[in-house]
C-alpha positions as CSV (number, residue, x, y, z in Angstrom):
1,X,-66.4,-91.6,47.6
2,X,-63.0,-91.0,49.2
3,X,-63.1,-93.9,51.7
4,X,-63.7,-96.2,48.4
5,X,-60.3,-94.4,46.9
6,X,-58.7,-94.8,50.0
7,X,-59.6,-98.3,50.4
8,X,-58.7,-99.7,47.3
9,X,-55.4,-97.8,47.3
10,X,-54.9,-99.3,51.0
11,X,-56.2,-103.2,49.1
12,X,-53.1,-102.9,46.3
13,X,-50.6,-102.1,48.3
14,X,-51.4,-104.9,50.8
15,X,-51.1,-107.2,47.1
16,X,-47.7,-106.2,46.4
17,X,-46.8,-106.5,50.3
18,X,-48.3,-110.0,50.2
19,X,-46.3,-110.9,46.7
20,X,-43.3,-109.6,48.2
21,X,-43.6,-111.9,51.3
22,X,-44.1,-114.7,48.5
23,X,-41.2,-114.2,47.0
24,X,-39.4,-114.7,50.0
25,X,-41.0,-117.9,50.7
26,X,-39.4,-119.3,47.9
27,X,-35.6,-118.8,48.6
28,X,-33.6,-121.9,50.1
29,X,-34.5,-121.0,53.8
30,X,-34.2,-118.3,56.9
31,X,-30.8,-116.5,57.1
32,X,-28.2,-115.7,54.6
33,X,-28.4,-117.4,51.5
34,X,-24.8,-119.2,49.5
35,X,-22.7,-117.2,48.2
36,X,-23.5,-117.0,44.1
37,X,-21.0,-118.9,41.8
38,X,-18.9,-116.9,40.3
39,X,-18.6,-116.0,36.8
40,X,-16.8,-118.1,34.7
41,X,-13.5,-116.4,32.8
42,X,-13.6,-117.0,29.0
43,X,-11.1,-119.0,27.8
44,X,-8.0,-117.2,26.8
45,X,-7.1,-117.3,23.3
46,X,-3.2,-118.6,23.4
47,X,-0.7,-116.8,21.1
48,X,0.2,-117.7,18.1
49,X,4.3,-117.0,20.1
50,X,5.4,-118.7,23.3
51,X,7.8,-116.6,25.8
52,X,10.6,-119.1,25.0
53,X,10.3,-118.0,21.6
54,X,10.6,-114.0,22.6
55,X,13.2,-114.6,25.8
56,X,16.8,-113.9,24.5
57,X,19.1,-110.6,23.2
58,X,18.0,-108.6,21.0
59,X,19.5,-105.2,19.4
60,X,16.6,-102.5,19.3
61,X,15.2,-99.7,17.3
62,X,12.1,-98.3,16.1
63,X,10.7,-96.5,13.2
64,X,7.5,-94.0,12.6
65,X,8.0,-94.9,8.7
66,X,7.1,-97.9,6.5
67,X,9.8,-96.9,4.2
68,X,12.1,-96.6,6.9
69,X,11.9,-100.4,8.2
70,X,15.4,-101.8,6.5
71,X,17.5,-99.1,7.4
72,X,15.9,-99.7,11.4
73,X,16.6,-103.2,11.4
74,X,19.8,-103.0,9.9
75,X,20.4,-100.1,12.9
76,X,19.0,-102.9,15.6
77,X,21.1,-105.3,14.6
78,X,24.5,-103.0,15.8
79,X,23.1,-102.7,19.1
80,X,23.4,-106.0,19.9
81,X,26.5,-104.9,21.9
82,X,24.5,-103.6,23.7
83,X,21.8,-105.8,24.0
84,X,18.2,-105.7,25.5
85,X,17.6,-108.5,27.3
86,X,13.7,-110.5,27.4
87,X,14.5,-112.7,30.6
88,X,11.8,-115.4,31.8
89,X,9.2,-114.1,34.3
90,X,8.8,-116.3,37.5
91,X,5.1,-117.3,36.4
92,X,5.9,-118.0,32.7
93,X,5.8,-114.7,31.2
94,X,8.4,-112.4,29.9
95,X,10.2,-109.4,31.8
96,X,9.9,-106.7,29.6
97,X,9.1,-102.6,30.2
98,X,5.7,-101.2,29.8
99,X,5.5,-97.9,27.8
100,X,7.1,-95.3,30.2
101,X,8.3,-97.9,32.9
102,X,12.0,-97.7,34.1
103,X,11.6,-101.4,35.8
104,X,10.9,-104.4,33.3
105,X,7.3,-106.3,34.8
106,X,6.5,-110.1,33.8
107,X,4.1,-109.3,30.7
108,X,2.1,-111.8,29.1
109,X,1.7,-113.5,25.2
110,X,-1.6,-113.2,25.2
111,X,-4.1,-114.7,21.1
112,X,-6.5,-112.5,20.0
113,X,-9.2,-113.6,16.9
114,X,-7.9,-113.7,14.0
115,X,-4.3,-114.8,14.7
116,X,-3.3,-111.6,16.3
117,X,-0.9,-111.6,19.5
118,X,-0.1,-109.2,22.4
119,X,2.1,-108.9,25.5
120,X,1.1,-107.1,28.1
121,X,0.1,-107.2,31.6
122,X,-1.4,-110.2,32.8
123,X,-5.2,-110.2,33.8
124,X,-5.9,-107.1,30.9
125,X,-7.7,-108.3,27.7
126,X,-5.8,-109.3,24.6
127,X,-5.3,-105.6,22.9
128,X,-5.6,-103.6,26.2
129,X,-4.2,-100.1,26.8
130,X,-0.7,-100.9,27.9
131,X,-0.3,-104.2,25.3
132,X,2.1,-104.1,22.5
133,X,0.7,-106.1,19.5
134,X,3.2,-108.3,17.6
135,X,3.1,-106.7,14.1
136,X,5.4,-109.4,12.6
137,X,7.9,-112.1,13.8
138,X,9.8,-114.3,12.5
139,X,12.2,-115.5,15.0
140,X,15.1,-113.6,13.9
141,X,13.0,-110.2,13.4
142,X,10.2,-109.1,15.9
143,X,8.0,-106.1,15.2
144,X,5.6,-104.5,17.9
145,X,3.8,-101.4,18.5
146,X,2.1,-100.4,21.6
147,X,-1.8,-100.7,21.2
148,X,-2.4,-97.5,23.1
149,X,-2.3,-94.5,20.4
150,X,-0.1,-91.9,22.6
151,X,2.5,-94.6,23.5
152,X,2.2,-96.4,19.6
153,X,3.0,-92.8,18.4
154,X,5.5,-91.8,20.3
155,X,7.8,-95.3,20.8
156,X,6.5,-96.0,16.9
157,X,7.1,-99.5,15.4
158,X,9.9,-101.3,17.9
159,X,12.1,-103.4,16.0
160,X,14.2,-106.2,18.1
161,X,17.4,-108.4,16.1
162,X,17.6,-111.2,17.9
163,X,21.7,-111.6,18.7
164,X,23.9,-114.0,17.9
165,X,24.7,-116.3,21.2
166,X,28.0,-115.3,22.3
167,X,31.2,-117.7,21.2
C-alpha cells in the first residue's frame, strides 16, 4: 500500500515538473529574454494656469479665516515693496518655496479633474503632499493653500497681489 502512495505522489510531481519545462518551451528562445516595455505615464491633466501667468511680483499674506480674506489682501498688497518674486524655472516651471524650504525649487502647474490646479514638485501627482492647490485666481489675486494638512494649517490660505510693474 505505501509503494502505491509513494508512487503516485512521485507520478504528480513529475506532471508539474514536466508542465514547468512546457512553459519554458514557449518563451522567445534560450538566454535572457527583452527587456519588458515599460509602463506608459497617464497623460497629465494641464492646468487650467500657465507659469507665465503666475511669474511676476507679488505682495504676500495669509489668513486662517474666511472672514478675514479682505483685510489680508488689502495687507498683501502693501508688501509689494517688498515683493516676492515667482521667476521662470529653467524647464518651464516656476521658482517658488516648498512648505518649510529656505531655497525656492522649479515647481510645477500641474490639472487635476474637475478644473482644479496645483504647483508642486514635478514628477508628484496633481494634489501630492508638498502641492499647493490654487484656491482662486484671477490674475490680479491668487489664493493657495498647501494640500498637506500640517503645512495647509500652519501657512493657512496664502494670498499673493500681484504688483504694479515699476515706472
Amino acid at each position: 500500500m505505501r509503494r502505491i502512495r509513494l508512487f503516485g505522489s512521485l507520478r504528480g510531481a513529475a506532471i508539474a515538473a514536466f508542465g514547468l519545462a512546457l512553459q519554458g518551451c514557449s518563451s522567445t528562445g534560450f538566454g535572457p529574454t527583452a527587456d519588458p516595455q515599460p509602463a506608459v505615464a497617464p497623460a497629465e491633466t494641464p492646468a487650467r494656469y500657465t507659469a507665465e501667468e503666475v511669474v511676476g511680483r507679488w505682495g504676500y499674506a495669509a489668513y486662517h479665516k474666511d472672514a478675514d480674506r479682505a483685510r489680508t489682501e488689502a495687507a498683501a498688497r502693501g508688501q509689494c515693496r517688498q515683493p516676492y518674486v515667482i521667476s521662470k524655472g529653467a524647464t518651464g516651471g516656476v521658482m517658488m518655496h516648498l512648505a518649510d524650504q529656505g531655497q525656492p525649487s522649479e515647481l510645477r502647474l500641474k490639472g487635476a479633474p474637475g478644473g482644479r490646479s496645483f504647483i508642486g514638485p514635478v514628477g508628484e501627482a496633481a494634489g501630492g503632499a508638498q502641492d499647493r492647490e490654487i484656491i482662486s485666481f484671477d490674475g490680479r489675486v491668487m489664493i493657495t493653500r498647501y494640500v498637506d494638512p500640517d503645512a495647509g494649517n500652519r501657512y493657512g490660505n496664502m494670498v499673493y497681489v500681484r504688483c504694479s510693474p515699476r515706472a
